[in-house]
C-alpha positions as CSV (number, residue, x, y, z in Angstrom):
1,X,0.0,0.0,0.0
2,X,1.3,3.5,-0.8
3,X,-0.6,6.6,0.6
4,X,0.4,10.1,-0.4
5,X,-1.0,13.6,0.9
6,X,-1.3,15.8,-2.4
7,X,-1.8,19.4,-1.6
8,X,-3.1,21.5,-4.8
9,X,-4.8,20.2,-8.0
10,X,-1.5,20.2,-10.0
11,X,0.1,17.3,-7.7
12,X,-2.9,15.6,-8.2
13,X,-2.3,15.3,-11.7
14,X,1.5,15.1,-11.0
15,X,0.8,12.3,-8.7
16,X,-1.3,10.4,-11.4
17,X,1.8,10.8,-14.3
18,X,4.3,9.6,-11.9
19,X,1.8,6.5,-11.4
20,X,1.6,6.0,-15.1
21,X,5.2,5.2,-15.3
22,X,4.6,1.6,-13.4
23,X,1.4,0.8,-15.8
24,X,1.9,-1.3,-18.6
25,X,-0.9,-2.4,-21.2
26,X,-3.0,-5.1,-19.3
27,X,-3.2,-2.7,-16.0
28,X,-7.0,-2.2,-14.6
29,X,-7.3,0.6,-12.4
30,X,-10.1,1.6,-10.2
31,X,-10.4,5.3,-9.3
32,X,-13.1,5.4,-5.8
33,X,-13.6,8.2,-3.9
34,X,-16.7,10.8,-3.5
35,X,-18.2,13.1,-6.0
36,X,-15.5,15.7,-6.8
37,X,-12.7,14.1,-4.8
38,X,-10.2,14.0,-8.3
39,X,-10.8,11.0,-10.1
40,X,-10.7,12.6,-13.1
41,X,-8.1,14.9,-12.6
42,X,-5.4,11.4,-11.2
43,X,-7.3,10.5,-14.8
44,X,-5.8,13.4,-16.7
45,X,-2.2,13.0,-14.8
46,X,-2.4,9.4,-15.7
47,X,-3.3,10.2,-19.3
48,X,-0.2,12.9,-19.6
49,X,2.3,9.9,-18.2
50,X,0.9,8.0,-20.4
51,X,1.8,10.3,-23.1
52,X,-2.1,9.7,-24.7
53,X,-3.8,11.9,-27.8
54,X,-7.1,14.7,-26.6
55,X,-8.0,16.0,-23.6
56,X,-8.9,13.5,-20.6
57,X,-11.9,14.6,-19.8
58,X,-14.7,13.0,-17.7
59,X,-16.2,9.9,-19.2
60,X,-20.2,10.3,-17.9
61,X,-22.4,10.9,-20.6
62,X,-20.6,8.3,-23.4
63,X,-19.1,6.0,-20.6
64,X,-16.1,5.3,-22.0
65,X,-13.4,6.7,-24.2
66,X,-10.4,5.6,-25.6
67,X,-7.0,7.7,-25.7
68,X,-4.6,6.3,-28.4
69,X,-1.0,6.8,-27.4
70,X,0.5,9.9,-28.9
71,X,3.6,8.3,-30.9
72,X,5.2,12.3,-30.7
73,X,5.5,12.6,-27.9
74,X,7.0,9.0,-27.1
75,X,3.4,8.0,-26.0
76,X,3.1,3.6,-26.8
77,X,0.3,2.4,-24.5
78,X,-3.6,3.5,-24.8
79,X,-5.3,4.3,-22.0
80,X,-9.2,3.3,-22.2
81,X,-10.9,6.0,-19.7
82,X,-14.3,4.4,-18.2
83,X,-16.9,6.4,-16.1
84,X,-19.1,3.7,-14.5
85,X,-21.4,6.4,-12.1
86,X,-24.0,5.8,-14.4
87,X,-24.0,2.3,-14.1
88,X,-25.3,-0.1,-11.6
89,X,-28.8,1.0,-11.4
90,X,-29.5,-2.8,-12.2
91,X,-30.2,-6.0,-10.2
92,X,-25.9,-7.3,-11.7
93,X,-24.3,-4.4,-12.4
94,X,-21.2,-6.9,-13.9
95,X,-23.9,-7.9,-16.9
96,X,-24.2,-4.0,-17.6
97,X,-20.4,-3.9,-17.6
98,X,-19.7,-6.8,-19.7
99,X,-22.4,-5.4,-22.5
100,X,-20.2,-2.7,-22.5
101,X,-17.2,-5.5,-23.8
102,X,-14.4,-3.9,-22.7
103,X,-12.6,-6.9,-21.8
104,X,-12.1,-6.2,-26.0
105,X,-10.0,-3.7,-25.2
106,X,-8.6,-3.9,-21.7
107,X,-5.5,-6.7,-22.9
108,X,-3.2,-3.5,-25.0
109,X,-4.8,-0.7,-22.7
110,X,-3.8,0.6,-19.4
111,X,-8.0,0.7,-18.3
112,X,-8.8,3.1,-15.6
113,X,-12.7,3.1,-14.5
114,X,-13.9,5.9,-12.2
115,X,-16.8,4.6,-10.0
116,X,-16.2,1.3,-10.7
117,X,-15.2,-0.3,-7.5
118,X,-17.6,-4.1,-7.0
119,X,-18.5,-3.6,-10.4
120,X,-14.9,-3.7,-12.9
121,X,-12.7,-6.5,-10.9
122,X,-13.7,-9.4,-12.7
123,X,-12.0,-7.1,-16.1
124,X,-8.6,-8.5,-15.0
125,X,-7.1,-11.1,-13.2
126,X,-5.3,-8.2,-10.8
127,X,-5.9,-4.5,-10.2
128,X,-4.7,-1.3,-8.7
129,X,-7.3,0.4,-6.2
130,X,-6.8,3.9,-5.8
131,X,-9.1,5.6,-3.2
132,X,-9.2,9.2,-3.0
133,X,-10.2,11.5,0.0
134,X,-10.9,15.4,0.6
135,X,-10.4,15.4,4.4
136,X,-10.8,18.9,4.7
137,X,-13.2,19.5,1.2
138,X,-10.3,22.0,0.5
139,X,-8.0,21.5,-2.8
140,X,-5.9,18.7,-0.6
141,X,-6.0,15.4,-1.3
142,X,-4.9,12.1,0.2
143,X,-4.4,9.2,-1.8
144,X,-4.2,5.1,-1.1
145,X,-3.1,2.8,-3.5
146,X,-3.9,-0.9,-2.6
147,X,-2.9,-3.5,-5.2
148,X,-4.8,-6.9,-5.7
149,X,-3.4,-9.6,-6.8
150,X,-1.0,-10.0,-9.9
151,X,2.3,-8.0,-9.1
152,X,1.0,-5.0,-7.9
153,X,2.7,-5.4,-4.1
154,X,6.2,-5.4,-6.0
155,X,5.3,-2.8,-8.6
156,X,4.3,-0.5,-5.4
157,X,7.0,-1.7,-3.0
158,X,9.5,1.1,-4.2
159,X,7.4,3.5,-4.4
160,X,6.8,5.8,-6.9
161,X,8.7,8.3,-8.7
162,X,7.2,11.4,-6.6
163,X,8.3,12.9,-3.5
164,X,5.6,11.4,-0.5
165,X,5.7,7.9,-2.4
């Protein structure tokens, strides 16, 4: 587990790049935390790591999006962006997910689903939980990354490449 306390907007989206550089295509990676607690900005950090093409914005209204690695800028791993708050209103909210097939796209793609804790695991044999908190509902957050399964303890064991990891 590796927590870090990220004090303005900017390390949020610093902290999500410097996360990006221990993803590799095959990577599922839940974003959970309360409305407006910077899932989608650690999205947009993630994305610039990542190196990906367009804006990262908020998935909501078409679910999911994918960002295609831009080759320029020495970007080589998509990164399939999935909003699942609109899911789940169903008696098996996996079903809704797996209409959705993106187990077609999650093997070359670093996946990253906001909202989709209980409802995305079964995507990959192994994922990266990433809760995020607003203690104070001011700009800071803290961040918690728990891996299951796969290599994930090793991966995280060194931390990351940012100064509280």
């Amino acid at each position: 587990m590796t927590e870090a306390e990220l004090p303005t907007v900017e390390d949020t989206r610093a902290f999500g790049a410097a996360l990006a550089a221990v993803l590799r295509p095959g990577d599922l990676v839940l974003l959970a935390g309360p409305l407006g607690a910077g899932k989608t900005v650690l999205a947009q950090g993630i994305g610039a790591g990542l190196a990906v093409t367009g804006p990262v914005t908020s998935p909501t209204f078409v679910i999911a999006r994918v960002h295609r690695p831009d080759r320029q800028r020495g970007g080589t791993i998509p990164m399939l962006h999935v909003d699942a708050y609109r899911l789940g209103a169903v008696a098996d909210p996996r079903a809704e997910v797996d209409d959705l097939d993106l187990d077609a796209l999650t093997g070359d793609s670093v996946t990253v689903v906001e909202w989709g804790e209980g409802m995305v695991e079964h995507l990959a044999d192994a994922h990266l939980l990433v809760r995020i908190d607003r203690p104070d509902n001011g700009e800071a957050r803290r961040v918690e990354l728990v891996g299951h399964g796969g290599d994930w303890h090793r991966r995280l064991a060194g931390g990351l490449p940012w100064p509280a990891g």
